[in-house]
C-alpha atoms as one frame of an Amber mdcrd trajectory, in Angstrom:
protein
  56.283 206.981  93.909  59.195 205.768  96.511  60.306 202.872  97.135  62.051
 201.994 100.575  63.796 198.668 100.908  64.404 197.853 104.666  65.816 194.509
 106.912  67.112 194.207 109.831  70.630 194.033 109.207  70.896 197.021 107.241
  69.698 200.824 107.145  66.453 201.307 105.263  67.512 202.439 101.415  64.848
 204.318  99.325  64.616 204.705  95.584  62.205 206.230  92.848  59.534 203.734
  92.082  60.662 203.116  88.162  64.126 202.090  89.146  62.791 199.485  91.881
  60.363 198.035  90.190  62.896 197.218  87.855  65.885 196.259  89.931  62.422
 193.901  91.777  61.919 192.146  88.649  65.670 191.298  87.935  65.312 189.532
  91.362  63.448 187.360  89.951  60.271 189.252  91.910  57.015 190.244  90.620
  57.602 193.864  90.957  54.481 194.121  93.710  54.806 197.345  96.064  54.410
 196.376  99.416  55.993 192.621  99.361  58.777 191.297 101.131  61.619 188.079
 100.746  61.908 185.743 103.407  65.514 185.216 104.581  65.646 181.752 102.299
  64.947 183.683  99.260  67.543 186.551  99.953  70.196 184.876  97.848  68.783
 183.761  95.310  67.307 186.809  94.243  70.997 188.745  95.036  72.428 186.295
  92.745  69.620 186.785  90.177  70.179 190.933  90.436  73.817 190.900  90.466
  74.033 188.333  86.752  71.185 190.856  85.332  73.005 194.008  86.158  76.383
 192.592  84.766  74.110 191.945  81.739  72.714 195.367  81.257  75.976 197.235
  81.753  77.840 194.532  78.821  74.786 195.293  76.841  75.252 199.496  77.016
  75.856 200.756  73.722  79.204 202.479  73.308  78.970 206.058  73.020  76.036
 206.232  75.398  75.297 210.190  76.313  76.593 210.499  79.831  74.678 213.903
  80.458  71.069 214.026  79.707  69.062 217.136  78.502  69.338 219.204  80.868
  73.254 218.505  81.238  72.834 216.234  84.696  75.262 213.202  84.595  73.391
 210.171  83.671  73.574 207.378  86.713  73.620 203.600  85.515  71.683 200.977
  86.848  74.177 199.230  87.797  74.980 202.122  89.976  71.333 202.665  91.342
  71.478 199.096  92.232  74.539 198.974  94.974  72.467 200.276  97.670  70.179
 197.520  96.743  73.058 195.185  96.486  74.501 195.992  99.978  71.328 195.790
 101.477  70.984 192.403 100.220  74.302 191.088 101.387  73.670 192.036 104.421
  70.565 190.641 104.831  71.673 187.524 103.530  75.283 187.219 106.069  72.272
 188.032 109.101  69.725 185.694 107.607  66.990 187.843 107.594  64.067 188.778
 105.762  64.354 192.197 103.469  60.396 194.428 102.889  59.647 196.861 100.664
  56.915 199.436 100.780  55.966 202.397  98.844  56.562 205.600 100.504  54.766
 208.323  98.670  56.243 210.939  96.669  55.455 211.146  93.429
């Protein structure tokens, strides 16, 4: 599954569904796939994303493989989560809402 995050201030961003159902519930959201925030609760839940992903990159054990199996570089969260992030900041400067909606793949 995909995941595409879209508002009006911003271009859409899209994301394998594991990842954004996670990066959903360090928002503070319920992880449900179609939803949306309204343009109150756009900072909260940036605020709420940015602390936890501060929190899991402290919390990386040193010496953490930076290749996996197959010898592909291993991307962070914290680094899956800057689209996210910029999305959000720019939804929250425009005061709009921000949807997200599954969009197939598997």
């Amino acid at each position: 599954m995909l995941v595409t995050f879209s508002c009006p201030a911003y271009a859409d961003i899209t994301m394998f569904g594991d990842v954004a159902l996670q990066l959903l519930k360090m928002m503070g959201h319920s992880g449900t796939v179609p939803s949306a925030l309204a343009s109150e609760d756009v900072l909260p839940a940036l605020a709420r994303l940015e602390k936890a992903v501060a929190e899991d990159a402290q919390s990386a054990p040193p010496g953490e493989p930076t290749e996996d199996e197959d010898g592909e570089p291993i991307v962070s969260l914290s680094h899956r989560a800057l689209p996210l992030i910029a999305l959000l900041k720019a939804a929250a400067k425009a005061e709009c809402h921000v949807m997200w909606e599954s969009s197939g793949g598997s």
